[in-house]
C-alpha positions in Angstrom: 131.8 63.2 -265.5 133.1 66.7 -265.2 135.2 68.5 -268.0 137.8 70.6 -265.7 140.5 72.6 -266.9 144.4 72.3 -266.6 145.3 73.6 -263.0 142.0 72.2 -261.7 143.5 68.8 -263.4 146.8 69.2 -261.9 145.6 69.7 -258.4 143.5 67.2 -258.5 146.3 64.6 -259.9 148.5 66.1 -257.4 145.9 65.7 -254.3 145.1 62.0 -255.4 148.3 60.8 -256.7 151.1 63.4 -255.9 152.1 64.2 -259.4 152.0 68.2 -260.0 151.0 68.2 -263.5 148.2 67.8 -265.5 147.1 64.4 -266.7 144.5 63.7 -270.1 141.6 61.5 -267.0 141.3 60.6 -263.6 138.7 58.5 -262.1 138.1 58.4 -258.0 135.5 55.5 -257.3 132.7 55.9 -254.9 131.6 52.6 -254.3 133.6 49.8 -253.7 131.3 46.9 -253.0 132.5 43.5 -254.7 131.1 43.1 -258.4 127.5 41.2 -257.9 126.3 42.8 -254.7 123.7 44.7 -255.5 124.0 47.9 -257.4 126.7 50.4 -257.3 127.6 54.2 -257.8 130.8 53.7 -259.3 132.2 57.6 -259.0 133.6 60.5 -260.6 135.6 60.9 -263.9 137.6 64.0 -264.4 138.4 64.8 -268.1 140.8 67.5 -269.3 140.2 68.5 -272.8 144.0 70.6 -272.4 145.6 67.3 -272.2 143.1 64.1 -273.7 144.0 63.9 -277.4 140.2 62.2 -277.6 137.7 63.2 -274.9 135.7 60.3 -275.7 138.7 58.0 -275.1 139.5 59.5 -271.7 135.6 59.2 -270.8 135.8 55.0 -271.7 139.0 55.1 -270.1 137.7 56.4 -266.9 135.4 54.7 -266.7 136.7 51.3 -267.2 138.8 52.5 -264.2 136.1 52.4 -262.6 134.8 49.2 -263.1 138.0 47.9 -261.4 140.6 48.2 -264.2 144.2 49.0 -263.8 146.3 48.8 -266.9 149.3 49.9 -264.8 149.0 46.4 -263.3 147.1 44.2 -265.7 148.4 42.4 -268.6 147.1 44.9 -271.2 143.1 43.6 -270.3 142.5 47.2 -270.1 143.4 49.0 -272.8 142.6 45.9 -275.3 139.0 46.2 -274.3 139.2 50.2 -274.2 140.2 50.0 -278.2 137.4 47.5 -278.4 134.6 49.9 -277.2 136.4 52.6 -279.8 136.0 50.6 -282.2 132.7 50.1 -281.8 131.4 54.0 -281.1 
């Protein structure tokens, strides 16, 4: 994880996903082996303290990017278990 500040955020959001602004996380995976084949590096979460209203938040939500979540395309999985691990910190 690496705490980066607003224009490092922004060209990073804009290199990845072509959006020229700052953004709260972003998470680029490493490994991409199917889940069960042995261990894995999953990759690298950005965090921008500028934009995240909680860091630790943006560090769970990362991360559970990671792990193969997508809440722009899953039926709220994501974000239900994302307010489940808050809950429990």
């Amino acid at each position: 994880m690496e705490i980066v500040g607003e224009g490092r955020m922004r060209t990073l959001n804009y290199a990845a996903r072509g959006v020229d602004e700052a953004t709260d996380v972003l998470a680029f995976p490493i490994d991409e082996r199917p889940h069960g084949q042995g261990p894995r590096e999953l990759g690298d979460v950005f965090i921008c303290p500028e934009q995240a209203t909680d860091e630790f938040e943006a560090a769970v939500h990362g991360a559970l990017h990671l792990c193969g979540y997508d809440h722009e395309t899953d039926d709220g999985e994501m974000l239900e278990l994302q307010a489940k691990i808050m809950a429990s910190l």
